[in-house]
Backbone as CSV, one residue per row, in Angstrom:
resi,resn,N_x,N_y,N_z,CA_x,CA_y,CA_z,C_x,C_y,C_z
1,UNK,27.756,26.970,0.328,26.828,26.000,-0.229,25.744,25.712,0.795
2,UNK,24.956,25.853,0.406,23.311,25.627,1.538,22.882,24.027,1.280
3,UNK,22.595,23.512,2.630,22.375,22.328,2.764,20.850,22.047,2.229
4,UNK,20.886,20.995,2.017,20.004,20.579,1.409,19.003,19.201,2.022
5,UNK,18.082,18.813,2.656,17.526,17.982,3.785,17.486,16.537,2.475
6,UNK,17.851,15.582,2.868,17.498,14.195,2.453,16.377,13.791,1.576
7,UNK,15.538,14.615,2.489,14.068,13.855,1.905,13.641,14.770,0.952
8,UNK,14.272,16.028,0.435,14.124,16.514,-0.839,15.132,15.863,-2.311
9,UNK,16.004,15.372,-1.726,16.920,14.910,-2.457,16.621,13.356,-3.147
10,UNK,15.895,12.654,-2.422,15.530,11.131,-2.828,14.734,11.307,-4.194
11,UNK,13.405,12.056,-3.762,12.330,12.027,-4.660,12.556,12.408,-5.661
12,UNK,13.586,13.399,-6.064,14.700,14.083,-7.180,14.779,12.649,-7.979
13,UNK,15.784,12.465,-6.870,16.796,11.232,-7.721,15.766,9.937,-8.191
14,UNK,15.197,9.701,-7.533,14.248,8.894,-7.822,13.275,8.765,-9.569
15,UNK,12.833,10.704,-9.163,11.748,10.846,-10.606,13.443,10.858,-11.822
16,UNK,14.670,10.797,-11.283,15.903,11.614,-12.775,16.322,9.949,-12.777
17,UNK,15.873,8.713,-12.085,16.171,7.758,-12.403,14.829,6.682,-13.166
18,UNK,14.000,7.711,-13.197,13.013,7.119,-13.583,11.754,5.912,-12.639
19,UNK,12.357,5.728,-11.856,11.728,5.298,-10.903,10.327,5.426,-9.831
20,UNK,10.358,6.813,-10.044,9.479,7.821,-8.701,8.165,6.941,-8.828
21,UNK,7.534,6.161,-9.420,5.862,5.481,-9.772,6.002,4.851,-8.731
22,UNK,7.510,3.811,-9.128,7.626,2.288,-8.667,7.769,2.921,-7.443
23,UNK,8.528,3.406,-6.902,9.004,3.937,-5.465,7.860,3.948,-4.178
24,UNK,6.734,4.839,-5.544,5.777,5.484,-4.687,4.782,3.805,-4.335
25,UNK,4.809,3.593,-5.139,3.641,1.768,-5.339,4.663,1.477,-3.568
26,UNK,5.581,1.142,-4.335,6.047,0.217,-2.938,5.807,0.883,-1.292
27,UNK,5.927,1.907,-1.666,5.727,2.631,0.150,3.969,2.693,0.458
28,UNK,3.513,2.496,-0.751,2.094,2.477,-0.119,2.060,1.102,0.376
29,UNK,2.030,0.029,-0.647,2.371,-1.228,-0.039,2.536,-1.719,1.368
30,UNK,4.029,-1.375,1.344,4.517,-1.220,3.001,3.792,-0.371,3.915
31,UNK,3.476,0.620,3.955,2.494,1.036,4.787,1.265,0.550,5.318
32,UNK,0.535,-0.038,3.931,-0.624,-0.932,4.481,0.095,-2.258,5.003
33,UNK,1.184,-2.287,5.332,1.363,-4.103,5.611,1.727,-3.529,7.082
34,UNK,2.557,-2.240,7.569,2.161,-1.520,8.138,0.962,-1.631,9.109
35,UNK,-0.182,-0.701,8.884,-1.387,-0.228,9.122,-2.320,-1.365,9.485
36,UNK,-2.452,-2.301,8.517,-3.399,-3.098,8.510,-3.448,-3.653,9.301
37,UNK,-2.022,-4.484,10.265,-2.595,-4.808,11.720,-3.637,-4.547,13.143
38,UNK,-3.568,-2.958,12.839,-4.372,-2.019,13.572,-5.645,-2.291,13.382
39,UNK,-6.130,-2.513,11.922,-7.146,-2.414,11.781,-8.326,-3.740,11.356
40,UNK,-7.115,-4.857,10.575,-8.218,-5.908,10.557,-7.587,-7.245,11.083
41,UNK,-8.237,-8.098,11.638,-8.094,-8.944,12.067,-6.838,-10.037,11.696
42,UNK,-5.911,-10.769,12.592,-5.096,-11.552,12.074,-4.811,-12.189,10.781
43,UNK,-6.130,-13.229,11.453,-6.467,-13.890,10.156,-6.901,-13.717,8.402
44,UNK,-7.259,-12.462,8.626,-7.720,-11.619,7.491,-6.308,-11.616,6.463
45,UNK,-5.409,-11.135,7.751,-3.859,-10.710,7.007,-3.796,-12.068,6.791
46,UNK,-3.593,-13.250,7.373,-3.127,-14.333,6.397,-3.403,-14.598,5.208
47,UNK,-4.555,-14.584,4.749,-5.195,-14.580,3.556,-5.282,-13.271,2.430
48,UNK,-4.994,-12.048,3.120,-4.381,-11.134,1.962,-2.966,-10.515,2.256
49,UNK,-2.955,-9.857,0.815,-1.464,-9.079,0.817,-2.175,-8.056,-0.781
50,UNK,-1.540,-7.089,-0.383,-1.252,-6.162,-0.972,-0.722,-6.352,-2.394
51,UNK,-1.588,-6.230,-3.700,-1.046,-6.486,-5.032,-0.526,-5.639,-5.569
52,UNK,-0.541,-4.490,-5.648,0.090,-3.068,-6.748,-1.231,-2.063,-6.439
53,UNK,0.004,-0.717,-6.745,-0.698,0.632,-6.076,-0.409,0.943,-7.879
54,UNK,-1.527,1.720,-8.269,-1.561,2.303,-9.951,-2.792,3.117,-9.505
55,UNK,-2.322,4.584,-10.024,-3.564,5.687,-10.295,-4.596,6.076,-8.713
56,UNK,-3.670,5.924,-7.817,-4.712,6.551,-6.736,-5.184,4.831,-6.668
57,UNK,-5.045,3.850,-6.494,-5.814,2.745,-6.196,-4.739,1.591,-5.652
58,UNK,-5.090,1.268,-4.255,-3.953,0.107,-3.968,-5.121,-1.222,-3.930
59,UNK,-4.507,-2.029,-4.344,-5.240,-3.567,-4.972,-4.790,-4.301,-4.131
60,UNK,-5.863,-5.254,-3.001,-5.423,-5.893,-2.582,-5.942,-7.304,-2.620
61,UNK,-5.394,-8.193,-2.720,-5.437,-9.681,-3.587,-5.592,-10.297,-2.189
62,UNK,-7.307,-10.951,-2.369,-7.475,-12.341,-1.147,-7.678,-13.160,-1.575
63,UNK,-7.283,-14.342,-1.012,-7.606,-16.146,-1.598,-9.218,-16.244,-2.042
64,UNK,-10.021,-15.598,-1.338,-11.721,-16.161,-1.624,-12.180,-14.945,-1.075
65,UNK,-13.439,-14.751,-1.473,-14.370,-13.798,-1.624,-14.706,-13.232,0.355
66,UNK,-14.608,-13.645,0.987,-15.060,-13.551,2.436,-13.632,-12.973,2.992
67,UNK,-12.390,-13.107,2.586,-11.438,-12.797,3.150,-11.268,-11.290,2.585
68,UNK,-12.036,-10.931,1.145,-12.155,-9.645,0.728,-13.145,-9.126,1.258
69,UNK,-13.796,-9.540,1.815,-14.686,-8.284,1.865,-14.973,-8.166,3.551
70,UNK,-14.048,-8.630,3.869,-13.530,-8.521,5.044,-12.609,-7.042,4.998
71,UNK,-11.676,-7.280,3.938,-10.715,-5.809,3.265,-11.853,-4.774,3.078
72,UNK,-12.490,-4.862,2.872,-13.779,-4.227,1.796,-14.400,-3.648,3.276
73,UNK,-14.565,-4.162,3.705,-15.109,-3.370,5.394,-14.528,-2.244,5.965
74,UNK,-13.342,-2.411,6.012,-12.463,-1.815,6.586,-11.578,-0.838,5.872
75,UNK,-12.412,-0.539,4.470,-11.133,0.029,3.752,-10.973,1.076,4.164
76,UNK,-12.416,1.757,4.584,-12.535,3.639,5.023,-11.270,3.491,6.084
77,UNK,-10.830,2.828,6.611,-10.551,2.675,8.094,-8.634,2.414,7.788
78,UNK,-8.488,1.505,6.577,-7.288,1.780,6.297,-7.172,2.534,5.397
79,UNK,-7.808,3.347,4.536,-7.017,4.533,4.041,-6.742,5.761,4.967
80,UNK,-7.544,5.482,6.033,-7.384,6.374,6.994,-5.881,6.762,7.720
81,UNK,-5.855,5.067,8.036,-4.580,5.404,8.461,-3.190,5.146,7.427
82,UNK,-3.160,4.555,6.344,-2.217,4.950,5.302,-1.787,6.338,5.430
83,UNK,-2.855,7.015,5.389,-2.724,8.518,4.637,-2.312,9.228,6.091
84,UNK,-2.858,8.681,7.078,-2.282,9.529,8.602,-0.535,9.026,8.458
85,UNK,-0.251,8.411,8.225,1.338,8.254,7.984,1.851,9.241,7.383
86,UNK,2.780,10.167,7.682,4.014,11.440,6.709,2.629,12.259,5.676
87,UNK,1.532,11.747,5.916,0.201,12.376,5.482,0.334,12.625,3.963
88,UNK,0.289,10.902,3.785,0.107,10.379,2.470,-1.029,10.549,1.858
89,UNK,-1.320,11.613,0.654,-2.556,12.310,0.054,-2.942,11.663,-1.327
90,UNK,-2.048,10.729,-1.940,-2.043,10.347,-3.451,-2.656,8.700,-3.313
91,UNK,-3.113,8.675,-2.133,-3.901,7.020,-2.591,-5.592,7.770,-2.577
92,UNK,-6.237,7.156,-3.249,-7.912,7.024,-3.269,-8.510,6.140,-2.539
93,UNK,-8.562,5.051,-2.968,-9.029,4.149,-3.097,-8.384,2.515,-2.902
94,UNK,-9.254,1.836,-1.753,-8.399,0.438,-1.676,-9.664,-0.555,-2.459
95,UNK,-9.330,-1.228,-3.033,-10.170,-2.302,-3.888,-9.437,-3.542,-3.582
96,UNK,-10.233,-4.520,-3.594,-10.331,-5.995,-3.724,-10.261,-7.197,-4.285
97,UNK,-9.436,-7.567,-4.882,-9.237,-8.901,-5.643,-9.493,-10.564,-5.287
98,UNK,-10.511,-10.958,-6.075,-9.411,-12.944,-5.336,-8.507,-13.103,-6.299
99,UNK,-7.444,-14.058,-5.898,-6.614,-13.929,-6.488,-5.752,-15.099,-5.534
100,UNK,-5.135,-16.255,-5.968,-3.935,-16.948,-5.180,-2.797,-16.350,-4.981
101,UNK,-2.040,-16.619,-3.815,-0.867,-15.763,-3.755,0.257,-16.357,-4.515
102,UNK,1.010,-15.748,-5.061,1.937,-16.617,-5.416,3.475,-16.893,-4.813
103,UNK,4.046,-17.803,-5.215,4.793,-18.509,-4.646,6.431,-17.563,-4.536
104,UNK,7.178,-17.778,-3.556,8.097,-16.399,-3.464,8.053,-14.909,-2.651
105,UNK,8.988,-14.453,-2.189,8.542,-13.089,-1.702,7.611,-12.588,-2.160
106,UNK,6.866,-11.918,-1.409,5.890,-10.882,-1.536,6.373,-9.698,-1.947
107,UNK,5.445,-8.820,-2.467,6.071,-7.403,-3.272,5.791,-6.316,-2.140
């Protein structure tokens, strides 16, 4: 029987559990929560977080308009390094929301 490496085996089980979208949303997520230290300012991160990854686009939700486009500056700069991670090729695009955070863990 020939072995078989881990990280072919997840993404399997993942798409035969139906899952593989959600899977993929969340590791982009984490990556930019990740990344984003590197690249924008503390305070910036207080005021955003990461809303949902759909279609090549991760959405990220700030309290007021200045704390986005603060995101909005920097996006060339974090998809950069998202995608320099395990050389993640399936995000496009980071976009900008206001939006309150809501109450409870973060996603």
């Amino acid at each position: 029987m020939a072995f078989t490496p881990i990280q072919k085996l997840i993404p399997r089980a993942l798409k035969k559990l139906g899952v593989d979208q959600e899977a993929k949303a969340a590791l982009i997520c984490e990556r930019y929560r990740r990344c984003a230290p590197r690249i924008v300012h503390a305070d910036v991160l207080e005021h955003s977080f990461p809303r949902y990854f759909k279609n090549g686009t991760l959405m990220i939700g700030a309290e007021n308009s200045a704390w986005a486009q603060e995101i909005t500056m920097k996006a060339h700069l974090l998809l950069e390094e998202i995608r320099r991670e395990e050389t993640i090729k399936y995000i496009k695009q980071i976009r900008t929301t206001v939006t309150a955070r809501k109450a409870g863990p973060q996603p």
